[in-house]
C-alpha positions, 0 to 999 in steps of 0.5 A, spaced: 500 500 500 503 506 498 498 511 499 496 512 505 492 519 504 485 518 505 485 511 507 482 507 514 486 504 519 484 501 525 488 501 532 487 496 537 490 499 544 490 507 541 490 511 548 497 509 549 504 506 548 505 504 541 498 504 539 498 512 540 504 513 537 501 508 530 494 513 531 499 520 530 504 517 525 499 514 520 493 519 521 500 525 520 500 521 513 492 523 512 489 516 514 483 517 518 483 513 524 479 508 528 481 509 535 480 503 540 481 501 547 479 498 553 480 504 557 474 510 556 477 516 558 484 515 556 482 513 549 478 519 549 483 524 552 487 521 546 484 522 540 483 529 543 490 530 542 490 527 535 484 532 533 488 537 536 493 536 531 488 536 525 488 528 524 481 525 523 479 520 528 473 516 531 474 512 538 471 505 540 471 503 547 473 496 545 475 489 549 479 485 544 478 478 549 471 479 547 470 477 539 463 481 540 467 486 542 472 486 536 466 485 531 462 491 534 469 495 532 468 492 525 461 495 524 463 502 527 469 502 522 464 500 517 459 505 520 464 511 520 468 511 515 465 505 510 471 502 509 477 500 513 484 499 510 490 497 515 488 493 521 493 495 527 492 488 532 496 492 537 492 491 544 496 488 549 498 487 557 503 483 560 505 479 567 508 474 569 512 470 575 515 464 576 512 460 570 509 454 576 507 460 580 503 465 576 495 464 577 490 463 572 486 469 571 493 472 570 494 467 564 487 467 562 488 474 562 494 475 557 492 470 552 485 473 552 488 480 550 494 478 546 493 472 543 485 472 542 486 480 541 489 477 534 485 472 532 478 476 534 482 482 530 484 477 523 476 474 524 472 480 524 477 484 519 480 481 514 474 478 510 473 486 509 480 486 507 479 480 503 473 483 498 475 490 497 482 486 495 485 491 498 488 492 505 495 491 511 495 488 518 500 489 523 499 485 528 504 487 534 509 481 538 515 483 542 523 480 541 519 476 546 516 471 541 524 470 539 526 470 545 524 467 551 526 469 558 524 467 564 520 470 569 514 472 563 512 465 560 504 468 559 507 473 556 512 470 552 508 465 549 503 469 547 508 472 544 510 467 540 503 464 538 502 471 536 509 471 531 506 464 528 498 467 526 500 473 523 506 468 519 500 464 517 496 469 516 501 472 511 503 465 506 495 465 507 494 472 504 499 470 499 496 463 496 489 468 495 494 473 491 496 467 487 492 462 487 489 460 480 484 461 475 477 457 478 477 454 470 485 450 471 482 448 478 476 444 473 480 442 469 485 438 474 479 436 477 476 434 471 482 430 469 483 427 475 477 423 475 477 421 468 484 418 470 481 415 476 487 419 480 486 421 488 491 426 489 491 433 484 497 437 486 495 444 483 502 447 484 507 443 482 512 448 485 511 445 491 511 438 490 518 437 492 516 440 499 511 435 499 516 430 498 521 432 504 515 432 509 513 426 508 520 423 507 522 426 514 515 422 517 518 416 514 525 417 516 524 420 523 526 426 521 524 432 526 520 438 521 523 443 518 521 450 516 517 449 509 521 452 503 521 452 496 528 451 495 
């Protein structure tokens, strides 16, 4: 996406921290910007400012552990700006201790907010993404889904599982951008039944990765990443 003026971006955890300082670098490039947060009279207080320096934005008081929350979002998005074009899944909360020590509403809090603040995010957004074919999603991690160090476990793995969804999500969106024209699918399908055939490899780029995935099982190889090389 090279021009940002005019366009919708949506940040999660935007009364503060990097979710303020996204809000006035994007809205600073003449994006519109739907500011979300928890936090109701912080999130207020913050676009305010932004106001002040003539950035447009609106605000939605929005928890991200809760996918109605998140959906509600989606549709104030939609409601008052009619389009949203970069979706900034950047809420997020931290805690920790001994990692046999750290009490279960503390884990149930962190996943809820950094992971599934994610997943509720990509859900409701990106389908909307997907249909106007255009659309960015940043969704912020930590050197600590890299790195784990102690006394942080919910933290870090959240962290980690939030590196995995958005590298999934990325090869996702990328098959979409590349996949093949509908009447080639037909006719390998066709194919496939007059030749009474069970497998159709419909991107033959991959085959050879398919092969060392399925050699490495027979073997007892432990996976490797997956490549074309």
């Amino acid at each position: 996406m090279r021009d940002l003026a005019g366009k919708v971006a949506v940040i999660t955890g935007a009364a503060s921290g990097i979710g303020l300082a996204l809000s006035r670098r994007l809205g600073a490039d003449g994006m519109r910007v739907m500011m979300a947060d928890v936090e109701e009279p912080a999130l207020a207080a913050a676009a305010r400012s932004l106001a002040a320096e003539g950035i447009e934005t609106a605000t939605a008081v929005t928890d991200v552990s809760d996918a109605e929350s998140v959906d509600a979002l989606a549709r104030a998005t939609l409601e008052r700006f009619g389009a949203m074009h970069v979706v900034c899944n950047n809420a997020g909360v931290a805690g920790g201790g001994l990692a046999w020590q750290v009490p279960l509403p503390t884990w149930n809090w962190i996943v809820g907010v950094n992971l599934f603040g994610i997943v509720h995010g990509i859900r409701s957004f990106v389908p909307h993404l997907v249909a106007q074919g255009e659309g960015h999603v940043v969704n912020t991690a930590s050197v600590a889904g890299l790195l784990a160090g102690p006394w942080m476990s919910p933290y870090n793995a959240t962290k980690a599982a939030a590196v995995a969804v958005t590298e999934s999500l990325y090869h996702e969106l990328a098959a979409i951008e590349s996949g093949l024209d509908p009447a080639i699918i037909a006719t390998a399908v066709r194919d496939a039944i007059v030749g009474d055939r069970f497998w159709i490899l419909t991107h033959p780029e991959l085959n050879d990765a398919v092969l060392r995935r399925y050699s490495g099982a027979v073997e007892g190889r432990n996976p490797q990443p997956p490549s074309l090389a």
